[in-house]
NUVOKOL-864212 format. One record per atom (N, C-alpha, C, CB): residue number from 0; residue in three letters; atom name; x, y, z. Coordinates in Angstrom, 1 decimal, decimal comma. Glycine has a CB too. Layout:
[rec NUM; "ala"; "CA"; [X; Y; Z]];
...
***
This chain:
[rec 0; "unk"; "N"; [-4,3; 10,3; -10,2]];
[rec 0; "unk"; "CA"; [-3,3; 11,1; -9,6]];
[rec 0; "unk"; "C"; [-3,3; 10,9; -8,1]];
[rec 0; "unk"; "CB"; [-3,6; 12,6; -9,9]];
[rec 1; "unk"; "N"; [-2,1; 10,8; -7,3]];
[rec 1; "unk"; "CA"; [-2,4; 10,6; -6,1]];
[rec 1; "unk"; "C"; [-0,9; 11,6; -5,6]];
[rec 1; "unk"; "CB"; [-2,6; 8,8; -5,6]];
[rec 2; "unk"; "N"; [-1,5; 12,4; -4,9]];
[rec 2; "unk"; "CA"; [-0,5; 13,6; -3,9]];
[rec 2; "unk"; "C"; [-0,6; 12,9; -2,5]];
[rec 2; "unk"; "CB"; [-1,3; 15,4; -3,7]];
[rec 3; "unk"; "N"; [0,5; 12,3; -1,6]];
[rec 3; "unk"; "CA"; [0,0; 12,6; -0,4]];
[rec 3; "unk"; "C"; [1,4; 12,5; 0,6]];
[rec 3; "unk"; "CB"; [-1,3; 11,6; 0,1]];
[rec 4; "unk"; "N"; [1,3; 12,8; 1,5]];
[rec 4; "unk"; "CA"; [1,9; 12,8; 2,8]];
[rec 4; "unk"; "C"; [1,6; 11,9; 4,1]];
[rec 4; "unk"; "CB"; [1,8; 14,1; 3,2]];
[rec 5; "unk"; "N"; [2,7; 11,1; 4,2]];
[rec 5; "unk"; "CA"; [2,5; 10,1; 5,7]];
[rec 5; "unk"; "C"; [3,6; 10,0; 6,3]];
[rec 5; "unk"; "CB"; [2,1; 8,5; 5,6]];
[rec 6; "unk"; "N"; [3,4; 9,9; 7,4]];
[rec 6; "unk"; "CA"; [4,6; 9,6; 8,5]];
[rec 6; "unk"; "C"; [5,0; 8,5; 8,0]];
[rec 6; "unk"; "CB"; [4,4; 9,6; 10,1]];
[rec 7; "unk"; "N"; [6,7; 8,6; 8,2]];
[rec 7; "unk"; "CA"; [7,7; 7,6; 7,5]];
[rec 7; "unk"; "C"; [7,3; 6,2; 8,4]];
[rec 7; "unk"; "CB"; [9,6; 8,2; 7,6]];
[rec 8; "unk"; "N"; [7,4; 5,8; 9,6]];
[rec 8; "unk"; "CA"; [6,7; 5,1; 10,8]];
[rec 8; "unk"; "C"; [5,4; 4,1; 10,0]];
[rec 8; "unk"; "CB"; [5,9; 6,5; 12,2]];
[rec 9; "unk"; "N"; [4,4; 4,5; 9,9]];
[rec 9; "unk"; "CA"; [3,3; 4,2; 9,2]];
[rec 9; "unk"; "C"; [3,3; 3,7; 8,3]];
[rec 9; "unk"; "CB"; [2,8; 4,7; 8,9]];
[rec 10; "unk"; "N"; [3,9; 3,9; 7,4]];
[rec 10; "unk"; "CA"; [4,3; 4,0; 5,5]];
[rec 10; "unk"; "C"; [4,9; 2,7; 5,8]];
[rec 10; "unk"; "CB"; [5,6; 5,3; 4,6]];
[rec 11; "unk"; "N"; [6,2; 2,7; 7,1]];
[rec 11; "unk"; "CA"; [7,1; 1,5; 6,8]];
[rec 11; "unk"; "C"; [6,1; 0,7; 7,3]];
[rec 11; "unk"; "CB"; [8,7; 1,2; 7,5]];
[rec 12; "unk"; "N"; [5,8; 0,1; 8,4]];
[rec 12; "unk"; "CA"; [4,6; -0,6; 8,7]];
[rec 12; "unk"; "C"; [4,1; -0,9; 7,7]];
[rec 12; "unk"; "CB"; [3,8; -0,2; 9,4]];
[rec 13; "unk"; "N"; [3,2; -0,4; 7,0]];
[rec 13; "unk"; "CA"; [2,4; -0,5; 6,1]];
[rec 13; "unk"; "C"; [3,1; -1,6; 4,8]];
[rec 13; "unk"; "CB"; [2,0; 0,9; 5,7]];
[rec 14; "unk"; "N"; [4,1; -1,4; 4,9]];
[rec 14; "unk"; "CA"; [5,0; -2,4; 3,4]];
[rec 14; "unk"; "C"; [5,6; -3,5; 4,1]];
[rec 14; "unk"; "CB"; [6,5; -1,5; 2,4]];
[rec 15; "unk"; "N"; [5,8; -2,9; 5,4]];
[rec 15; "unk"; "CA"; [6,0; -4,9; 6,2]];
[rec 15; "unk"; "C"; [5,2; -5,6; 6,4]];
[rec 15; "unk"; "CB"; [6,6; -5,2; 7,6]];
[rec 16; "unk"; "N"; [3,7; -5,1; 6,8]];
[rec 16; "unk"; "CA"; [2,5; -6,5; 6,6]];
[rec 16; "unk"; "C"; [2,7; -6,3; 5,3]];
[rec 16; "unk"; "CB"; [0,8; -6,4; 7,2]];
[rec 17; "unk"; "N"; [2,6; -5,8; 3,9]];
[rec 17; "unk"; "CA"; [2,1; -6,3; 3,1]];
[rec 17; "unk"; "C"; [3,5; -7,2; 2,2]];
[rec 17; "unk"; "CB"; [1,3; -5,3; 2,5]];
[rec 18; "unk"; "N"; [4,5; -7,1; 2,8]];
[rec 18; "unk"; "CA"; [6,1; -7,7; 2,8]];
[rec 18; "unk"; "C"; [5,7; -8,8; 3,3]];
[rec 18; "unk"; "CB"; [7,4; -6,8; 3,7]];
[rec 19; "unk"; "N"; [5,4; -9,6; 4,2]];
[rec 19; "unk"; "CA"; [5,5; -10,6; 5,3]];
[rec 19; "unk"; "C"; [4,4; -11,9; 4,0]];
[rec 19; "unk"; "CB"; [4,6; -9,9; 7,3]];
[rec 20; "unk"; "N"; [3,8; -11,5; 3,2]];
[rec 20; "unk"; "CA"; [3,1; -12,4; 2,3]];
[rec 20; "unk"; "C"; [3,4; -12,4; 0,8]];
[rec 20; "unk"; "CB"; [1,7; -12,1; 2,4]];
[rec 21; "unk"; "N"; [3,7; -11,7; 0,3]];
[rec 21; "unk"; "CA"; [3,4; -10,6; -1,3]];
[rec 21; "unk"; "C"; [5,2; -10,2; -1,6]];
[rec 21; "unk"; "CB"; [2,1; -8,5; -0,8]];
[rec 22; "unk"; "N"; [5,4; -10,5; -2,6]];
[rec 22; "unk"; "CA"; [6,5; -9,3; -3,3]];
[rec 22; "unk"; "C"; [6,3; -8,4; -4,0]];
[rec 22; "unk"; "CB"; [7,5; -9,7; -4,2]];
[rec 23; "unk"; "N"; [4,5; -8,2; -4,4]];
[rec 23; "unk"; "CA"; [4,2; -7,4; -5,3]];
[rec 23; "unk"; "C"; [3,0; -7,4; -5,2]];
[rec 23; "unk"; "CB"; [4,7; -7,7; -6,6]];
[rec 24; "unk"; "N"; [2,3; -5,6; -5,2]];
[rec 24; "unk"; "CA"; [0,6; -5,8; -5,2]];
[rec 24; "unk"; "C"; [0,2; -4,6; -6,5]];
[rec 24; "unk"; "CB"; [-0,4; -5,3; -3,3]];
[rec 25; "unk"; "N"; [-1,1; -4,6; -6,3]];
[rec 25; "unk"; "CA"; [-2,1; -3,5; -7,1]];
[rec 25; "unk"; "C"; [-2,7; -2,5; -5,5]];
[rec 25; "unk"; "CB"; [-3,8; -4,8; -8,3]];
[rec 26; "unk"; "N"; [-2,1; -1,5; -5,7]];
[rec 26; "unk"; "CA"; [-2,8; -0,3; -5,2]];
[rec 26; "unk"; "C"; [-3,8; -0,1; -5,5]];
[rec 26; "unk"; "CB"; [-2,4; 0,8; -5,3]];
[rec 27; "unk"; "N"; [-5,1; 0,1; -5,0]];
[rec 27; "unk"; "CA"; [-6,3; 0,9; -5,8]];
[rec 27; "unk"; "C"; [-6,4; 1,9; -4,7]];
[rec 27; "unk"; "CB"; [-7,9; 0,1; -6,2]];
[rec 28; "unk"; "N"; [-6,5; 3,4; -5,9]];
[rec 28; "unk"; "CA"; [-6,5; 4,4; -5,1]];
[rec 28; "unk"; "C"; [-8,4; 5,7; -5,3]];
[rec 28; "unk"; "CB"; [-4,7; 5,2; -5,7]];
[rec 29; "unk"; "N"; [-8,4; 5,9; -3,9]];
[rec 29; "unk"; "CA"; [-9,5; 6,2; -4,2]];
[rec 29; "unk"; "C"; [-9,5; 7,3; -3,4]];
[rec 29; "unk"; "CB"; [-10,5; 5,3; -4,0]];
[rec 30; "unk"; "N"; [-10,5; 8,5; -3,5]];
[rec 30; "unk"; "CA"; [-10,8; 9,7; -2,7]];
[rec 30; "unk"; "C"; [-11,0; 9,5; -1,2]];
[rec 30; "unk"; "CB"; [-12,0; 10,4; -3,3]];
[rec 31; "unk"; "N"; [-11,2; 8,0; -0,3]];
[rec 31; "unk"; "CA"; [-10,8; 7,4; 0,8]];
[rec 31; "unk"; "C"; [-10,2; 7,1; 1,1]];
[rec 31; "unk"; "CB"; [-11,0; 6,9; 1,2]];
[rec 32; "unk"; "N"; [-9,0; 7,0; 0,2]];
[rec 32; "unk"; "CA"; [-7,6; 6,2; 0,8]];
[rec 32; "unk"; "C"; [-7,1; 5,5; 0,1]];
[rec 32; "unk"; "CB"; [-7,7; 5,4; 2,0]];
[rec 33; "unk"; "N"; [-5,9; 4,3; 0,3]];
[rec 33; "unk"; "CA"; [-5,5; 3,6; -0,4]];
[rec 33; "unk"; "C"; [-6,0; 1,7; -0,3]];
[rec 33; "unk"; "CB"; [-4,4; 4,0; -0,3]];
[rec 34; "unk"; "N"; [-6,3; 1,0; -0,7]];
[rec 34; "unk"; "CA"; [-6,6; -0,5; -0,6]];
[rec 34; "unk"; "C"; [-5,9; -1,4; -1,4]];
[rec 34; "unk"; "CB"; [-7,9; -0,7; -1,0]];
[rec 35; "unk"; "N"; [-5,9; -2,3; -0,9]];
[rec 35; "unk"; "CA"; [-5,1; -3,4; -1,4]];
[rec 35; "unk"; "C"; [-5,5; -4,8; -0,8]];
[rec 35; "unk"; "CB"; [-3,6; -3,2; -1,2]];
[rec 36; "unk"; "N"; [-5,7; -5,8; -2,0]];
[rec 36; "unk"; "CA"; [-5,9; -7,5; -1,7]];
[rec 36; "unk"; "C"; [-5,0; -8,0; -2,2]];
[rec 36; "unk"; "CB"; [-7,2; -8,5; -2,2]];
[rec 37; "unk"; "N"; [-4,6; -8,6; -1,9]];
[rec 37; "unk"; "CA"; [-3,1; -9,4; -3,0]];
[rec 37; "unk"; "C"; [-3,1; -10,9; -2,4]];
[rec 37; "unk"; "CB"; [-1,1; -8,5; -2,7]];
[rec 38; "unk"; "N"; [-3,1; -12,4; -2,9]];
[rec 38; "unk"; "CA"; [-2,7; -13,3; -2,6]];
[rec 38; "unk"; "C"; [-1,4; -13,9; -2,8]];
[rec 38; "unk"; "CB"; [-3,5; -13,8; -2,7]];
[rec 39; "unk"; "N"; [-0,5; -14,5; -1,4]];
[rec 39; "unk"; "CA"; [0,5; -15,2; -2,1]];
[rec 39; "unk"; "C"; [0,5; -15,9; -3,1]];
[rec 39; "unk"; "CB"; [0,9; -15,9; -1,4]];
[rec 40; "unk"; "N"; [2,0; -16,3; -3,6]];
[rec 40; "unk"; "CA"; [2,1; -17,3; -4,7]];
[rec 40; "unk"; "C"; [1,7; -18,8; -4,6]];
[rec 40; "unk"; "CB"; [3,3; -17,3; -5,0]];
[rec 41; "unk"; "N"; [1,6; -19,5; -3,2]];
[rec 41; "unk"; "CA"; [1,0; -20,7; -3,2]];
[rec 41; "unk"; "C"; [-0,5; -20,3; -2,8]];
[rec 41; "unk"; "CB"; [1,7; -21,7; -2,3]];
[rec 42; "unk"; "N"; [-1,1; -19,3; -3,0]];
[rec 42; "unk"; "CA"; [-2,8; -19,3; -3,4]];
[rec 42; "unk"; "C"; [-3,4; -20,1; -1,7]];
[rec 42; "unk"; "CB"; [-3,3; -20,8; -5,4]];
[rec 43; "unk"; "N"; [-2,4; -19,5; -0,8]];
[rec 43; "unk"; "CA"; [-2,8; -20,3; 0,8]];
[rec 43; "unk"; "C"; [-3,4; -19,0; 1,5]];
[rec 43; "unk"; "CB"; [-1,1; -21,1; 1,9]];
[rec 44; "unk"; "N"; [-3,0; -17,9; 1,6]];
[rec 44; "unk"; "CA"; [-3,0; -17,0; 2,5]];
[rec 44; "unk"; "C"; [-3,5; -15,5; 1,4]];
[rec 44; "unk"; "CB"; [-1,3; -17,0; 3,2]];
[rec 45; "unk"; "N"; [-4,3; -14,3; 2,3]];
[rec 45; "unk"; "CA"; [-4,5; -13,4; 1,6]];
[rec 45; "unk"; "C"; [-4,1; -11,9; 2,7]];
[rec 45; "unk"; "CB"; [-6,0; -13,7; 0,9]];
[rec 46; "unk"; "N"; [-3,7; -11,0; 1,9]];
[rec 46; "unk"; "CA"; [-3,7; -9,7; 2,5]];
[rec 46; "unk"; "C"; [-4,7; -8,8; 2,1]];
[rec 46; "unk"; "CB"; [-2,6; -9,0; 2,3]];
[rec 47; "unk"; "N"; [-5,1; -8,3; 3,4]];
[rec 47; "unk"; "CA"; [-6,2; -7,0; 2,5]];
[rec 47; "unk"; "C"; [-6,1; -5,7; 3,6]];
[rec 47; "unk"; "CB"; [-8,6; -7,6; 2,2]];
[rec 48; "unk"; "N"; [-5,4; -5,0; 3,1]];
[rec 48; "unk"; "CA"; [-5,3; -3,8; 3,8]];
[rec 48; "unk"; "C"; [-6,0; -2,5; 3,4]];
[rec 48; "unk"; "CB"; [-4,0; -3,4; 3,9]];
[rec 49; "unk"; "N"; [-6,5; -2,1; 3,9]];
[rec 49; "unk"; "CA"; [-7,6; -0,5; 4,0]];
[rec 49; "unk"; "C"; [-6,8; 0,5; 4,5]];
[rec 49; "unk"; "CB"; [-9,2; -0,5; 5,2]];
[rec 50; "unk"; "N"; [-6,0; 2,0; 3,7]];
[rec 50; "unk"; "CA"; [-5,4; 2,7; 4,6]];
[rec 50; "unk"; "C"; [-6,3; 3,9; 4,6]];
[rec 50; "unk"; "CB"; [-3,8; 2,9; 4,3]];
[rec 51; "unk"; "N"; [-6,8; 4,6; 5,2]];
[rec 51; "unk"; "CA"; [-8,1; 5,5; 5,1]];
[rec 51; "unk"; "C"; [-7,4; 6,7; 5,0]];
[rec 51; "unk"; "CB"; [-9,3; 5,5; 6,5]];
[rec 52; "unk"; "N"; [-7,7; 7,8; 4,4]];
[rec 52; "unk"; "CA"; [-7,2; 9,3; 4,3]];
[rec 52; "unk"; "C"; [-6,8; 9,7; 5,7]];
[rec 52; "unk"; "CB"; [-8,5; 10,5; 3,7]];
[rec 53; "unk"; "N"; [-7,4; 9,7; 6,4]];
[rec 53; "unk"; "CA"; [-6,7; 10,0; 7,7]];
[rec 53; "unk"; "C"; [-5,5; 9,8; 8,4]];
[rec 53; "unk"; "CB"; [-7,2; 9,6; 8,3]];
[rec 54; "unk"; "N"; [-4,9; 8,3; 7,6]];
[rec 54; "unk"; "CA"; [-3,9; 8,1; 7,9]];
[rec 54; "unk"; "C"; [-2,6; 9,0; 7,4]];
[rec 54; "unk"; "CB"; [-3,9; 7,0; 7,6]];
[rec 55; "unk"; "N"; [-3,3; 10,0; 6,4]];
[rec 55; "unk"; "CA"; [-2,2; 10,9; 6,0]];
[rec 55; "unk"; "C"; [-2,1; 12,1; 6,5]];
[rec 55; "unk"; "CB"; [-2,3; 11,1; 4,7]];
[rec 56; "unk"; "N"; [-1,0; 12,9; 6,4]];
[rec 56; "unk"; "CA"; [-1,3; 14,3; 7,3]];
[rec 56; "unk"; "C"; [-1,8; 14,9; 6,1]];
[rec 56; "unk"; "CB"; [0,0; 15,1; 8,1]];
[rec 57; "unk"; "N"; [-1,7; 14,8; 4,8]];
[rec 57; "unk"; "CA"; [-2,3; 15,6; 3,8]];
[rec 57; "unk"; "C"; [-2,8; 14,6; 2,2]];
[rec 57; "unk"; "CB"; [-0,9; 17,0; 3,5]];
[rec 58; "unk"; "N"; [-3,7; 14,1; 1,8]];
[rec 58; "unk"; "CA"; [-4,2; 13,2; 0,8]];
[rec 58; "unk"; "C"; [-5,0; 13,6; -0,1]];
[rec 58; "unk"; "CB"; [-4,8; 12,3; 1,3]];
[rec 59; "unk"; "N"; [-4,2; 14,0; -1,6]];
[rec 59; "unk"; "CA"; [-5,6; 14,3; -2,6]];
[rec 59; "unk"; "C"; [-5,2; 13,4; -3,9]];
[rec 59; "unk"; "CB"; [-5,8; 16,3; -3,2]];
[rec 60; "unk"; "N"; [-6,3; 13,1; -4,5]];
[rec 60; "unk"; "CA"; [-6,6; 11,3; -4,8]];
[rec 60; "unk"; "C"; [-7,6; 11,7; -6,2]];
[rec 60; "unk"; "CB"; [-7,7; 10,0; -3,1]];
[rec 61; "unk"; "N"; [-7,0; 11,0; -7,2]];
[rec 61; "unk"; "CA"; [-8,5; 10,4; -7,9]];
[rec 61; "unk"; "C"; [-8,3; 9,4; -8,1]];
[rec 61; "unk"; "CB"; [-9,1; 11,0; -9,2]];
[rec 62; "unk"; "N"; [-9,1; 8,5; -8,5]];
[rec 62; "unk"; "CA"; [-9,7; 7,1; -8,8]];
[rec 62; "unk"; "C"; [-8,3; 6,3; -9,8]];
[rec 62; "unk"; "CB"; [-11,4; 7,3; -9,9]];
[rec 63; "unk"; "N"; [-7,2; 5,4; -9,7]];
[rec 63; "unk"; "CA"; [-6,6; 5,2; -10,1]];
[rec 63; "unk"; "C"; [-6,1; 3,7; -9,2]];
[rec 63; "unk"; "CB"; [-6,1; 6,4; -10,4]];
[rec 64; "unk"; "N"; [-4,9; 3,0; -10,3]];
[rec 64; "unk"; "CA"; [-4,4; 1,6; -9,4]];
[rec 64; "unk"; "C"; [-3,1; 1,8; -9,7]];
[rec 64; "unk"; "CB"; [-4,9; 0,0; -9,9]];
[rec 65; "unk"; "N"; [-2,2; 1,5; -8,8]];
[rec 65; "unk"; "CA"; [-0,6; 1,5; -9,0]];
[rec 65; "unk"; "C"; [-0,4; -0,2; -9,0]];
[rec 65; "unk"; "CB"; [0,3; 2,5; -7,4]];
[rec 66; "unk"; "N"; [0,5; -0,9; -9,1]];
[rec 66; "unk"; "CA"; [1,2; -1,9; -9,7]];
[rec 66; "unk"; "C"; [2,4; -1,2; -8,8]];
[rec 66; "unk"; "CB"; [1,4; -2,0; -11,5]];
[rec 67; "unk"; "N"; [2,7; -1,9; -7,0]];
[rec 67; "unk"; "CA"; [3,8; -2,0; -6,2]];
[rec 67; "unk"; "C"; [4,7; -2,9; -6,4]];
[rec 67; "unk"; "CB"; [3,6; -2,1; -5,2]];
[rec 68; "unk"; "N"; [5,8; -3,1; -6,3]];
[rec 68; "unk"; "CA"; [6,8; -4,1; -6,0]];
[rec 68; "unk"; "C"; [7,3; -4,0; -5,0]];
[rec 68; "unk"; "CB"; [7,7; -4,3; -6,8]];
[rec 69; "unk"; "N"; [6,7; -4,5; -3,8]];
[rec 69; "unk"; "CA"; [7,3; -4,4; -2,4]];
[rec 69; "unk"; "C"; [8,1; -4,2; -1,9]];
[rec 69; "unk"; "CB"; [7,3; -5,0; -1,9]];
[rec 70; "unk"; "N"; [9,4; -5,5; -3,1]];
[rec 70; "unk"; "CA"; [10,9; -5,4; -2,2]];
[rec 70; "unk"; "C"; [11,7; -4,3; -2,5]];
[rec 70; "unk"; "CB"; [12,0; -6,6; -2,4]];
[rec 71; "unk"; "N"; [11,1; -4,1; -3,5]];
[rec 71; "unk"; "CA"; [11,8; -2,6; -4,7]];
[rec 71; "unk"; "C"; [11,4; -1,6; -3,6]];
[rec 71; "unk"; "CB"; [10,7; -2,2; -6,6]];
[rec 72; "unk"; "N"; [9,8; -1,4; -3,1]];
[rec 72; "unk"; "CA"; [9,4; -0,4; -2,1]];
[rec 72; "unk"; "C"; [10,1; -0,3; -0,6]];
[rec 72; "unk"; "CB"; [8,1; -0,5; -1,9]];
[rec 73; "unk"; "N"; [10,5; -1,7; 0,0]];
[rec 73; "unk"; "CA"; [11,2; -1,6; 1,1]];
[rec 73; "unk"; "C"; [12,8; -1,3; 0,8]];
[rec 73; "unk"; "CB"; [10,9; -2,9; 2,0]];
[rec 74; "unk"; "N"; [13,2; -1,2; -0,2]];
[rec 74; "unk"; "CA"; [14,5; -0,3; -0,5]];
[rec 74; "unk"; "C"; [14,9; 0,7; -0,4]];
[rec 74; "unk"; "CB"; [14,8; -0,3; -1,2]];
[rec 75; "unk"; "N"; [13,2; 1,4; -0,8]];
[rec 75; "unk"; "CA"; [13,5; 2,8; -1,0]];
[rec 75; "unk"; "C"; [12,8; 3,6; 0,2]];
[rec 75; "unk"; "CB"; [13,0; 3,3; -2,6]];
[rec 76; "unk"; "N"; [12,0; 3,1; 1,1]];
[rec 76; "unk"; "CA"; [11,9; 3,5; 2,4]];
[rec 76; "unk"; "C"; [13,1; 2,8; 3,7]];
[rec 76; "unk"; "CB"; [10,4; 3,2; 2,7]];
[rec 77; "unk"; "N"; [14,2; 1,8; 3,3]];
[rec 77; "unk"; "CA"; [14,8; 1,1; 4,3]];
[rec 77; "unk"; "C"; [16,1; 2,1; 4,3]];
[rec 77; "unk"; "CB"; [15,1; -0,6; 3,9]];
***
């Protein structure tokens, strides 16, 4: 289960680095926040982003992984 609240600013940031490598990741969500590794499709380059609870104005979390589709996600925040 993941409840949370972030400034829209942040959020978008947050899907354009992981936009700029990736069309698609695995969220893992934890009672610290959200994480993500994902490598491009030519297996050259990797992303690994740490977003910590703090980054939210309000975050409650259990242990779980989402399956993003990036461009699908920068649609629905663009």
């Amino acid at each position: 289960m993941l409840k949370a609240a972030i400034d829209t600013d942040t959020f978008r940031e947050t899907i354009d680095v992981i936009a700029a490598l990736v069309t698609e990741c695995r969220m893992h969500v934890g009672e610290d926040g959200l994480k993500t590794r994902a490598v491009d499709t030519a297996n050259v380059a990797m992303i690994s982003l740490d977003l910590s609870r703090e980054a939210f104005s309000s975050f409650v979390a259990t242990g779980c992984e989402l399956g993003i589709d990036i461009t699908k996600m920068k649609n629905v925040i663009g």
